[in-house]
Each structure stands twice: as C-alpha cells, then as structure tokens.
C-alpha positions, -999 to 999 in steps of 0.1 A, spaced: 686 -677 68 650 -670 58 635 -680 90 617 -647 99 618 -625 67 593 -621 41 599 -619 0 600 -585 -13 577 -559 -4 556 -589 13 542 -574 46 525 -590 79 488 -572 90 492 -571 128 458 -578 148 451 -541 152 459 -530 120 434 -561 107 409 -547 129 406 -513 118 410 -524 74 377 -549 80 358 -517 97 374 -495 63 364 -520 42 325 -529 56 320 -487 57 335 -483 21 315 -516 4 280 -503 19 285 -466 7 297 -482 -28 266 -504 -27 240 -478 -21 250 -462 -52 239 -496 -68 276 -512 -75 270 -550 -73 306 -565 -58 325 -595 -81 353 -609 -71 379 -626 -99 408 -652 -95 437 -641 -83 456 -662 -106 451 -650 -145 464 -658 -180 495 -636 -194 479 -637 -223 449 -622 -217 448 -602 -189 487 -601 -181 493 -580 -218 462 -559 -214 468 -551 -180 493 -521 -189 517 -529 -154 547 -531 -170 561 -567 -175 587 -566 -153 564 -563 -126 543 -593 -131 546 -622 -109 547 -650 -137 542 -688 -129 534 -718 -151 506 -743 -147 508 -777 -159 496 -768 -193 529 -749 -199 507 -719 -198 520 -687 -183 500 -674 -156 505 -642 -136 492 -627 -103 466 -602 -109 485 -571 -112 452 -548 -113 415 -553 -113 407 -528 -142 419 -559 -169 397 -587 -150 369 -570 -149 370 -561 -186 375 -596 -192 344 -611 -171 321 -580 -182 334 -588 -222 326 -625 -215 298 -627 -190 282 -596 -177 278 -568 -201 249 -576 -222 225 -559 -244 247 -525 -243 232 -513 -211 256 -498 -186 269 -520 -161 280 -508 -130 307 -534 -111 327 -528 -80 356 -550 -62 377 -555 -33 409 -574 -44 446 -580 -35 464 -574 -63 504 -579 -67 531 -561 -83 570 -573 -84 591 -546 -66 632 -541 -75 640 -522 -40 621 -523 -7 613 -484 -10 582 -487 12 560 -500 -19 542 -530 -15 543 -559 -39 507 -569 -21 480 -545 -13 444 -543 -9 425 -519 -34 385 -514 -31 371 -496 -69 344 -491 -94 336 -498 -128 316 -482 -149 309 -500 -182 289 -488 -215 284 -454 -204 308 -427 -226 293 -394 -214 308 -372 -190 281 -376 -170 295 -408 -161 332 -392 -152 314 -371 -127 296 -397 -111 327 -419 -104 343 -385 -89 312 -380 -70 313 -413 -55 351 -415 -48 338 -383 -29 312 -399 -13 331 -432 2 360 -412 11 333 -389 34 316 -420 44 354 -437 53 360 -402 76 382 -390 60 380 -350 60 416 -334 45 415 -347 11 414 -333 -27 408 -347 -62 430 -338 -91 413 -339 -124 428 -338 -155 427 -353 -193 450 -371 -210 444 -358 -245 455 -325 -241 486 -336 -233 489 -356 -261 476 -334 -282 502 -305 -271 533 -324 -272 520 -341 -308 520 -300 -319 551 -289 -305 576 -322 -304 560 -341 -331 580 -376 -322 566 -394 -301 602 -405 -280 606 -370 -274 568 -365 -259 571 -400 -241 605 -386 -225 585 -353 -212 556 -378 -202 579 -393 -178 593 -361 -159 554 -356 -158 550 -392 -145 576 -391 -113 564 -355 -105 600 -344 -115 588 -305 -123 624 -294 -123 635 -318 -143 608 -314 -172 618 -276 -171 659 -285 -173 652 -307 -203 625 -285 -222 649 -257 -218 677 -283 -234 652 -288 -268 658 -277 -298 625 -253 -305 618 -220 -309 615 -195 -277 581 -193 -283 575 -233 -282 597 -233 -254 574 -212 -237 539 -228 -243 558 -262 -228 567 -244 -194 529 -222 -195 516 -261 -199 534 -275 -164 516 -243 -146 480 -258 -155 468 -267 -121 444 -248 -99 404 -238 -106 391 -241 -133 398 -208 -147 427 -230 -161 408 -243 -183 407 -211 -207 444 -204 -201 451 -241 -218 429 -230 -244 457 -203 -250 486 -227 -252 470 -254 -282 454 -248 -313 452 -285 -318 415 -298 -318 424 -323 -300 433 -305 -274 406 -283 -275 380 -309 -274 397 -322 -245 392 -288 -225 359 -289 -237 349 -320 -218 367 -306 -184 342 -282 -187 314 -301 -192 329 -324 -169 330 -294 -143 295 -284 -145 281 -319 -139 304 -318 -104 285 -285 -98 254 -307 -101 269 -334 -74 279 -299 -53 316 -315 -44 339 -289 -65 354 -280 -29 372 -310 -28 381 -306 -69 412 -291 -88 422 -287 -125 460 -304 -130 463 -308 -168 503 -326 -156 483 -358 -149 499 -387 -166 499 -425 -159 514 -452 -165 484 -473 -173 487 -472 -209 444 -480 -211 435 -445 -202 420 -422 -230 400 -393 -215 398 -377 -180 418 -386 -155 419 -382 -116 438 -382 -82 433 -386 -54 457 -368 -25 455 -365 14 475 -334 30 498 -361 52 503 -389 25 529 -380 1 512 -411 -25 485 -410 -43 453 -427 -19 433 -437 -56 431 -424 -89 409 -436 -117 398 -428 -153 383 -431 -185 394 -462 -207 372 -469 -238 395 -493 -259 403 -518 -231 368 -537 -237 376 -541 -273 407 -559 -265 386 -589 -252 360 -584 -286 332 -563 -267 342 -524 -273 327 -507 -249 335 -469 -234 344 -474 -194 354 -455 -163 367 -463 -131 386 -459 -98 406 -481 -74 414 -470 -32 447 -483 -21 437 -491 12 464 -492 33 470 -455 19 437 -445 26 443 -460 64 471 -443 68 457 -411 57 428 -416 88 455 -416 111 471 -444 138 438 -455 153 444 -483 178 408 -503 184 398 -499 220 397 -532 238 371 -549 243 374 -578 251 357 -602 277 383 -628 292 374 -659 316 396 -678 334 386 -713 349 396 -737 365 388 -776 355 363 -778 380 339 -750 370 346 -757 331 309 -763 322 300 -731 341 327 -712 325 321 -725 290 283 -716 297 294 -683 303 316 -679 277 286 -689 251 261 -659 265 286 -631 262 291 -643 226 249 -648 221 248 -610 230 278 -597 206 308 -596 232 341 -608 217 352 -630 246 382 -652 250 377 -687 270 414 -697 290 424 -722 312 446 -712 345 467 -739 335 478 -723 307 488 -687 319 525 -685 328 519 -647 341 481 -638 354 489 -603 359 503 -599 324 477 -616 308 448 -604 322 455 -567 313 447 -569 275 412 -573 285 383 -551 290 366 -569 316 375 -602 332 357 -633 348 368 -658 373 353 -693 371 382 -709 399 384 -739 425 344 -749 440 315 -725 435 308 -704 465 270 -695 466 266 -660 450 299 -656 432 305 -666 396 
C-alpha cells in the first residue's frame, strides 16, 4: 500500500534539484564565513527536555521518539534551541561575543499536506553576547549580503519589534487572551479578520481607532513617528526608539533599499524579545527567512546571554532564484570488454582534470540512442583499436 509514497510532508530531491541546493549552499556558507561565522553542526536527535521545551515549535509538531533509557527524544525542530544549548555548555566563554553559523535539516510534524514540508534545509546565524543594536543591523546586513551573494535580486526585509506590540495591546486590551487572540490574526496575515474582530471589542471609539491606525504601520520609516502617536506606553516607546537607532546603523551598512518598517510582525517563536525581521521575494508568497533578537533563551540553559539571529529556508530561497536546470555536462564512455583498460584509463584523466564523467559498458545499454543524449560529450572505446582512433 506504501510501496511508493512518502510520510507526511516527506519529499524526494531529484538530481537536478540536488545539484543546484549544493551550488546555493557552497555560495551562501563562503559569504557567511567571510563575515567570520565559524559553521557547527549539532545532532539531529535532541532531548525533549532540553531543547524540545525551549524550542518554542509548538508540541504538536515535534517528532517524539524514545531511546532505551525511556527518555523522550525529539527531532530537531529548529537550530536557534541547539545552538543555545552547545554555546551555554561549550562555546560561549568569558562573555565575549560569539558569532556561530549552521546548515541543518530540521523537522516539523505537519496535520495536512498543504505544500509545507515536515523536512527542510535551513542555512543561519547566531549572534551571541552582543545586546546592542549594532548587532541587529549586522545580522540584517548580512542576510543582505548572502542573499546578493546567492543572486538573488527582487527581494525585501521587513523589520519590526515585538515590544511595541505588546506594549500597545497591554494599554488598550489589558488581558492577555484578548491581545494573544489579535496576535494571531497578526500571525496568519489575516488583516481583515483582525479589523472584523477589533471592530467586535468592547472599547471606546477612540481605542478602536489606535488598534486599526496600528495594522497601517508598515512602510519607511516615517512610520516610526506615527507609532509614536498611537502609545504612550514606555514600553512602546522605547521600542520605536531602538527602530531608529536600529535604522541609522543600516544607513551605516548602506542597504535601507532593500528595508521596510512593518510594526504587524509577530511570531510564533515564543523566544523573541526585541526586533524582528522578514524576509520576502516578489514571486514566493512565504517567508524565504526571518530572524531576531532573543535575550532570555540562553538563560534557560544557565548562561543568560542577549542573542540574535536568522535562519534561510532553502528550498524557498531556491524557488525564489527561479527553475534553473544545471546544464549538462557530462563526459560519457562507452567500451567494449576488449578496450576496458583503455577506456578505464580514459575515464581516470577526464576526472584528474575536473570533468564529471560516467564510465558504461555496451553491454549494459538497452537503447544507445536514448542513452547517449544526456551527455555533453561522448567517447567510444569499442571492438579492436584501429591506429589513430580512440
């Protein structure tokens, strides 16, 4: 019954497709490394405990298994969480920043196909004891920078902070049920639904109002002052306040073309706790990467520390380049049992100076024809040797 399909939101990489995500992923580690990000990798198997709770992908999306212990191990649902477990055991050491990056699979349990992967491939950045804005604006920066390097051209940021929000719907809703429900209209990008439901509330015209001005926060960062206009929570304000600041040091990195202001930015990573970004292509209607501040998460493993970050989805970030089939190129040679040394000879040249090259027996080709035309180039080695031929 199960003979050809796959579990859930499980998906094959075709040759091609494998091709073009190794030539992603060797231009998006060197860029990433010349900004001096040393790579770790971390097992894909970790405790529920530890990095499973702090993980903040909600349970019912961890893949869960037991080991022989009886202890409850999950799939790595993110990289964020191991990372902050290594660095808090291992790596971050006499309060110095620390500056990690990964390339991962990590897995999430899906309830409907709906095009999301339970497996994909995600390439980020940490940034760990460093809780100035300074280093906000250098993750952006270099999210910029390996998205240039990767080609693509058509793409934007989305910046925002998460406690103005919180700061806003603490003022207005005070309950924190009715702020989470708003969150989540917020969340799934539902605008029409957070204005049906704000218009349901029971609050004053004018509180009304200041929740619909809020959704309209997105643009330059002339948006900036009109949030200021909304919340008189300090909060709030001090969040605005770090935009800003957060704005001039893109200035300074000279990528604010590819930067806009969007105050709506939620998540459901429940880690975050400053500025927050996006990361959108014109022809991908997902987010390629996003990324964050999150200065509590370290504590959870006994080393507080103040840390930001992003993660690339990818297959995402392929998709947004565009259907790019590798051109072949390919050597073939096909020989026959009596000019196998020669052919094998051959074969082991081509490969000395780079060419991929595929070494086949005649015997085993049903069709010569359709075999032969995957190739770039192809080489005979058949029957006796004639002088001067191959």
């Amino acid at each position: 019954m199960y003979m050809f399909e796959k579990p859930l939101g499980m998906r094959d990489t075709m040759p091609s497709v494998y091709k073009s995500k190794k030539k992603l992923r060797e231009s998006l580690q060197k860029e990433i490394s010349q900004w001096g990000f040393d790579f770790i990798e971390t097992p894909t198997l970790e405790f529920y405990e530890t990095v499973g709770v702090q993980s903040a992908i909600l349970d019912q999306q961890l893949f869960k298994l037991l080991d022989r212990q009886g202890h409850t191990l999950v799939l790595r649902p993110d990289m964020t969480a191991p990372i902050a477990r290594i660095a808090a055991s291992k790596l971050y050491k006499n309060q110095n920043p620390l500056r990690i990056a990964y390339l991962a699979n990590v897995f999430r349990a899906q309830q409907h196909e709906g095009g999301r992967p339970a497996e994909f491939e995600q390439m980020g950045t940490e940034l760990i004891g460093d809780g100035s804005t300074y280093a906000d604006a250098e993750m952006i920066a270099l999210l910029v920078s390996v998205l240039q390097a990767a080609g693509l051209k058509d793409f934007s940021i989305a910046i925002g902070h998460i406690g103005f929000a919180d700061a806003l719907f603490k003022e207005i809703l005070g309950n924190q049920e009715r702020a989470d429900r708003l969150r989540r209209y917020l969340y799934e990008k539902n605008y029409v639904g957070y204005r049906e439901h704000v218009k349901e509330l029971p609050l004053s015209s004018i509180d009304k109002q200041r929740l619909l001005a809020f959704l309209v926060l997105r643009g330059g960062i002339e948006k900036a002052d009109e949030a200021l206009a909304i919340s008189e929570m300090p909060e709030g304000r001090a969040a605005i306040a770090e935009i800003k600041e957060l704005w001039s040091a893109l200035l300074d990195y000279g990528v604010t073309e590819y930067i806009k202001l969007d105050l709506n930015i939620v998540s459901h990573m429940s880690y975050y706790t400053g500025v927050l970004f996006e990361v959108y292509a014109s022809q991908i209607g997902f987010p390629l990467g996003n990324g964050g501040r999150y200065d509590q998460l370290l504590g959870k493993f006994d080393a507080p520390a103040p840390a930001t970050g992003f993660g690339i989805h990818l297959d995402r970030l392929l998709e947004a380049l565009g259907e790019s089939e590798e051109p072949v190129s390919k050597h073939c040679i096909i020989y026959s049992s009596e000019r196998a040394k020669e052919a094998i000879e051959y074969a082991a040249a081509l490969r000395r100076d780079g060419l991929e090259t595929v070494l086949q027996h005649i015997k085993g080709i049903q069709n010569l024809d359709d075999f032969t035309k995957s190739f770039k180039d192809v080489s005979y080695f058949i029957g006796t040797r004639k002088e001067g031929s191959l």
